[in-house]
C-alpha positions as CSV (number, residue, x, y, z in Angstrom):
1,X,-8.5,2.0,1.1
2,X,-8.9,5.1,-1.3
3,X,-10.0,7.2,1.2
4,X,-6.1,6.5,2.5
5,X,-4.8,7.5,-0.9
6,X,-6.6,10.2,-1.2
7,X,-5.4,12.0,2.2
8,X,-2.1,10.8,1.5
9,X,-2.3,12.6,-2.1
10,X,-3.2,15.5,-0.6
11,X,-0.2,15.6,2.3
12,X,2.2,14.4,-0.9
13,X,1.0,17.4,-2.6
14,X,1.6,19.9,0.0
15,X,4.6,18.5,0.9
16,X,7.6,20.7,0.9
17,X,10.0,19.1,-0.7
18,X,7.5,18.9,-3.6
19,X,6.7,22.8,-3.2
20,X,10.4,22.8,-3.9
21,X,9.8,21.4,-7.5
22,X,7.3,23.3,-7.8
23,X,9.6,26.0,-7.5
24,X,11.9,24.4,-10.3
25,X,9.4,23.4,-12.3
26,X,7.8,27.0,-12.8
27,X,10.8,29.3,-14.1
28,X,11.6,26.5,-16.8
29,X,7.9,26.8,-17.9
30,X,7.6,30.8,-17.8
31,X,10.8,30.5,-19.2
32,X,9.7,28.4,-22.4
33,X,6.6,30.6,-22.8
34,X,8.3,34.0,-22.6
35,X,12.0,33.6,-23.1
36,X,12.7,31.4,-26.1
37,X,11.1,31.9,-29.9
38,X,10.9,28.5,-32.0
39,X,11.5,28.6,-36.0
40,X,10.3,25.1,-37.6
41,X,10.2,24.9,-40.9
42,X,9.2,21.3,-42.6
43,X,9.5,19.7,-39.0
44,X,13.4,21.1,-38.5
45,X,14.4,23.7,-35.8
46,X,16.1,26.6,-38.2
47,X,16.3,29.2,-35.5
48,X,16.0,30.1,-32.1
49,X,15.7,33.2,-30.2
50,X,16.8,33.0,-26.5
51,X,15.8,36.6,-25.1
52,X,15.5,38.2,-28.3
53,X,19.5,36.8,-29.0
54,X,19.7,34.5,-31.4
55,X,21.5,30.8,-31.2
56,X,23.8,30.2,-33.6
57,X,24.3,26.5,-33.5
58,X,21.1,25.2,-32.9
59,X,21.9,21.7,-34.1
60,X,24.6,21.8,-31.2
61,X,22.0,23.2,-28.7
62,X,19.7,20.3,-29.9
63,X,21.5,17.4,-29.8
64,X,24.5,18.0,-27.5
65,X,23.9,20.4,-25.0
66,X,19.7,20.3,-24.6
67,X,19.6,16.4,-23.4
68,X,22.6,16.5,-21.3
69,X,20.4,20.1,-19.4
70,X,17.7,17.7,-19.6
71,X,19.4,15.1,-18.1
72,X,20.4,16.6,-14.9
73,X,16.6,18.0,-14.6
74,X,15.2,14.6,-14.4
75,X,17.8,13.6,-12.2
76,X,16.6,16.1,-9.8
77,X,12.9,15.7,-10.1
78,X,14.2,11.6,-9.1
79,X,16.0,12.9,-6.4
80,X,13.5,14.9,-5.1
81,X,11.3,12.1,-5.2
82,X,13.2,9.9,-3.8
83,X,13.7,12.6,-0.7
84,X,9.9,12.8,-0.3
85,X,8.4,9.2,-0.5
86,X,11.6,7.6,1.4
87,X,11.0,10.4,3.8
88,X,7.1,10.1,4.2
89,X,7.1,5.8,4.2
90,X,8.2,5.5,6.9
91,X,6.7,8.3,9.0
92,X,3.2,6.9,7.9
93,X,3.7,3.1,8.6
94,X,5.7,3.9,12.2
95,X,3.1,6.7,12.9
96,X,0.7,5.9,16.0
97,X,-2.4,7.0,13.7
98,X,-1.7,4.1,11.8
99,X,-3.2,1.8,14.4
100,X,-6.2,4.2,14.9
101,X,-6.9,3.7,11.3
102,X,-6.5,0.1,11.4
103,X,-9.2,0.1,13.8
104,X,-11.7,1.4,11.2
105,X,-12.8,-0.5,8.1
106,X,-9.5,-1.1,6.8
107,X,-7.2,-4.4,6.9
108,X,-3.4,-4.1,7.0
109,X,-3.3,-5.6,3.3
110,X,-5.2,-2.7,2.3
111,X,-3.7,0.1,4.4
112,X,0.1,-1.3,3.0
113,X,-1.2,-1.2,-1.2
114,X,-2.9,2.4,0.0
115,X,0.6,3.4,1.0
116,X,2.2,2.7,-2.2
117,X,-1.0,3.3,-4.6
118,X,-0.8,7.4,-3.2
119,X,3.1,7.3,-3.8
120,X,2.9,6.2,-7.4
121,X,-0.3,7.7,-7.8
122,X,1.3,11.0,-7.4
123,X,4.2,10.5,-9.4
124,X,2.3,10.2,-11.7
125,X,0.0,12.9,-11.4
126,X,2.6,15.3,-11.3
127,X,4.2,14.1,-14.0
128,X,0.9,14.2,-16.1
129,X,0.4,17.5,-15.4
130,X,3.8,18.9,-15.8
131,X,4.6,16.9,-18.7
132,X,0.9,18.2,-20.4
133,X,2.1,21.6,-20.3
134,X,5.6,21.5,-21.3
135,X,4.0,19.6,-24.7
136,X,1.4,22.6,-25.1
137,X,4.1,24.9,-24.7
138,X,6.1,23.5,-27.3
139,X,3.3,22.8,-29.5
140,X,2.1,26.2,-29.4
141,X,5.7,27.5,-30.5
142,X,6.4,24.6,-32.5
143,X,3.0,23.2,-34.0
144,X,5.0,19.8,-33.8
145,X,3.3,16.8,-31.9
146,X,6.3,15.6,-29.3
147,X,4.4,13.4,-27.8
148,X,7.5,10.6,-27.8
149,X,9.9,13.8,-26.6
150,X,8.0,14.5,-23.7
151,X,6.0,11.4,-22.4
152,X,8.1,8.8,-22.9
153,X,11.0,10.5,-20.2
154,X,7.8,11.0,-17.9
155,X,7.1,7.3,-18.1
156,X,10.8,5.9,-17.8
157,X,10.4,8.1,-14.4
158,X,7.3,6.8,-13.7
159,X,8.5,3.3,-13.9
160,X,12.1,4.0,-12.0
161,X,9.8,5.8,-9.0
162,X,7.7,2.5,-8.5
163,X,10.9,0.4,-8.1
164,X,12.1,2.6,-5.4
165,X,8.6,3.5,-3.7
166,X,8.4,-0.6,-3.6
167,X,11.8,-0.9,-1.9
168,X,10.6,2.1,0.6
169,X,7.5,0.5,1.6
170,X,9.0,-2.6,2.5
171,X,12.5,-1.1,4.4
172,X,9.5,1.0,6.3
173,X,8.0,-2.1,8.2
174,X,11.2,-3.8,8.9
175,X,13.5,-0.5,10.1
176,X,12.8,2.2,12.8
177,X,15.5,4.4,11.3
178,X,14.0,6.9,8.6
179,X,18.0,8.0,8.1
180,X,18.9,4.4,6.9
181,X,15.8,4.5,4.5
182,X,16.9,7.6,2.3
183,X,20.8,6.8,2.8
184,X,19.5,2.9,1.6
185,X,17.9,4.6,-1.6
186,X,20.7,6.9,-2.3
187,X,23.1,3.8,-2.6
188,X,21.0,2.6,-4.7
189,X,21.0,5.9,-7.4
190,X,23.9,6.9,-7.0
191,X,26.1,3.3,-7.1
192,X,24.0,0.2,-7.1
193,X,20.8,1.1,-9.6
194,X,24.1,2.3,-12.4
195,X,25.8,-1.2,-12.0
196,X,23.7,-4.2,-11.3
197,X,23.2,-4.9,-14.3
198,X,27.0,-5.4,-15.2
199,X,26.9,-7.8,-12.2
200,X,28.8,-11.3,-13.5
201,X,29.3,-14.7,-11.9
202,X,32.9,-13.0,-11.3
203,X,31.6,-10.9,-9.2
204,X,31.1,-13.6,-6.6
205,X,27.5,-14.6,-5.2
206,X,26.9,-12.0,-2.2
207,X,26.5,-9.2,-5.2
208,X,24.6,-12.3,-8.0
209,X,22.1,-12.1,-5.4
210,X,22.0,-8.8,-5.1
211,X,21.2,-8.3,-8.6
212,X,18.3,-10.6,-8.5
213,X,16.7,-9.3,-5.2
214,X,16.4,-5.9,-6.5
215,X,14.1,-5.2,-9.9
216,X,15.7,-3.9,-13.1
217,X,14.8,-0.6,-13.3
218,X,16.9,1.2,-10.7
219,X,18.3,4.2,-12.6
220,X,17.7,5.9,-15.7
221,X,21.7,6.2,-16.9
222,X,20.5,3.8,-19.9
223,X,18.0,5.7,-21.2
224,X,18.5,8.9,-23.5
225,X,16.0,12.2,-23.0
226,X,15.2,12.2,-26.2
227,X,13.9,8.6,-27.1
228,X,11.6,7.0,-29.3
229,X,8.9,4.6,-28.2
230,X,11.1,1.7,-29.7
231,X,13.6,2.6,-26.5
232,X,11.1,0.8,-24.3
233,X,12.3,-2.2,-22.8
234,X,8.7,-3.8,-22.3
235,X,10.0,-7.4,-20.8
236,X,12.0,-5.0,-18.3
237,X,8.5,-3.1,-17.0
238,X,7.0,-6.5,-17.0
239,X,9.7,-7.7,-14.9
240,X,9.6,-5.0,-12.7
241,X,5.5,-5.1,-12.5
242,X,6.4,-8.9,-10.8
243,X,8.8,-7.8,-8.7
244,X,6.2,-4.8,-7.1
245,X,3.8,-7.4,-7.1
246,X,6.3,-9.4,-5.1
247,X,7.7,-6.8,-2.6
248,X,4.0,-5.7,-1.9
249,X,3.0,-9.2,-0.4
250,X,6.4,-9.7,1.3
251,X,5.5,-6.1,2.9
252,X,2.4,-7.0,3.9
253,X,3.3,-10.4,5.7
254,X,5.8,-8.7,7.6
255,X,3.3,-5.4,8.2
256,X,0.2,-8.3,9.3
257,X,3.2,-9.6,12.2
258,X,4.3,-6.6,13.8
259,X,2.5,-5.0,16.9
260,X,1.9,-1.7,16.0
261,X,0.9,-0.7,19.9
C-alpha cells in the first residue's frame, strides 16, 4: 500500500497543474525576500518598504487590504487542487494498471485508502513546505514567531482538501466521466460548500439531505487569513474525520463490486 502512495506522490508532484503553483508560489516568496523591508518595533509593524517606496498606511495594508490579497491566494492554491486530485482520481481508479496492480500484493481496500492517503498526503506536504518558508521569511525580516498567521490557514486548507479528495475518491468508482467529477467539485466551491450550512427545514428535504450527506467543511468563506488558534472549530474536524472515515468504506464496497476488466 505505501509503495502506491509513494508513486502516486511522486506523479502528484510533477504534475502540471502543480508546476503551475509552483510557478505562483515562487515570485510571492522572491518577492518577500527581496522586495519588501519589515520595521517591528515592540511586536507592531511601524513601516514598510515595498521596493525601496515606502507604505504610508500600513495599518490599512495590514488589516484591510493584506487578508483580502490573501484570500484570493488560497482560493487559488484550493482551486488548483481541486483541478489536480479531481482530475487525477479518477484517471487512476478507471486506469487499466489498476487491475495489474491488484494482481500483486495489494487488496482493493488498500489500493482505495492508498488513493486518498497520496492525495492528502501531498496536500499536505506542500503545504508544510511552503508554509515553512513563508514563516522563515517573515521571521527573518520580522523576528516575530507567526506561527498562528501562517499554519493555521495551511491547516484550514488541509482540512477543506480532505473533504473534497473524499468526495473525489468515491464519484471516481461510481462515474466514467472525469468532466462530471471537476464540474461536481466546482458546484460544490463555488455554490454548495458557501451555503449548506444556512440550509433550514424551509428549505424542503431534497436539500436537508443534502446538507447531511456532505461533511462540514466544504469551503473556507468562514474562516479569516489571519486567525487565532481559538478560530478552530475542533467538533467540526472531528465531524469531518467521521465522515472520511465514512465515504472511505462506502468507496471501497462499491470499488470491491465492480469488474475492473
Amino acid at each position: 500500500m505505501w509503495t502506491i502512495t509513494k508513486i502516486n506522490l511522486r506523479s502528484l508532484f510533477i504534475n502540471p497543474v502543480i508546476i503551475l503553483i509552483y510557478i505562483i508560489e515562487v515570485p510571492v516568496l522572491l518577492l518577500l525576500i527581496f522586495g519588501i523591508k519589515i520595521n517591528v518595533e515592540n511586536g507592531i509593524v511601524n513601516s514598510l518598504i515595498f521596493f525601496n517606496r515606502n507604505i504610508d498606511d500600513v495599518g490599512i495594508l495590514i488589516n484591510f487590504s493584506l487578508p483580502y490579497l490573501l484570500q484570493i491566494y488560497i482560493f487559488i492554491h484550493v482551486f488548483l487542487y481541486i483541478i489536480t486530485t479531481g482530475g487525477i482520481t479518477l484517471s487512476i481508479i478507471k486506469s487499466p494498471i489498476s487491475s495489474i496492480i491488484l494482481t500483486k500484493e495489494i487488496t482493493r481496500n488498500q489500493y482505495i485508502i492508498a488513493q486518498y492517503l497520496s492525495y492528502n498526503f501531498f496536500i499536505i506536504i506542500h503545504l508544510l513546505v511552503f508554509g515553512t518558508l513563508i514563516f522563515l521569511v517573515l521571521y527573518i525580516k520580522t523576528h516575530l514567531l507567526l506561527f498562528e498567521e501562517v499554519f493555521l490557514p495551511c491547516l484550514h486548507i488541509t482540512f477543506l482538501m480532505s473533504s473534497y479528495t473524499m468526495i473525489y475518491s468515491l464519484l471516481g468508482v461510481i462515474v466514467d466521466s472525469e468532466t462530471f467529477v471537476l464540474a461536481f467539485g466546482f458546484i460544490i466551491y463555488f455554490y454548495l460548500g458557501y451555503h449548506i450550512e444556512n440550509i433550514t427545514i424551509e428549505n424542503g428535504l431534497f436539500f436537508n439531505i443534502i446538507k447531511y450527506i456532505f461533511p462540514p467543511i466544504l469551503s473556507i468563506k468562514e474562516y479569516n487569513i489571519i486567525i487565532d488558534i481559538d478560530s478552530l472549530d475542533l467538533f467540526k474536524i472531528g465531524l469531518n474525520i467521521f465522515y472520511i472515515v465514512i465515504y472511505l468504506l462506502i468507496t471501497i464496497l462499491i470499488y470491491r463490486k465492480k469488474d475492473l476488466s
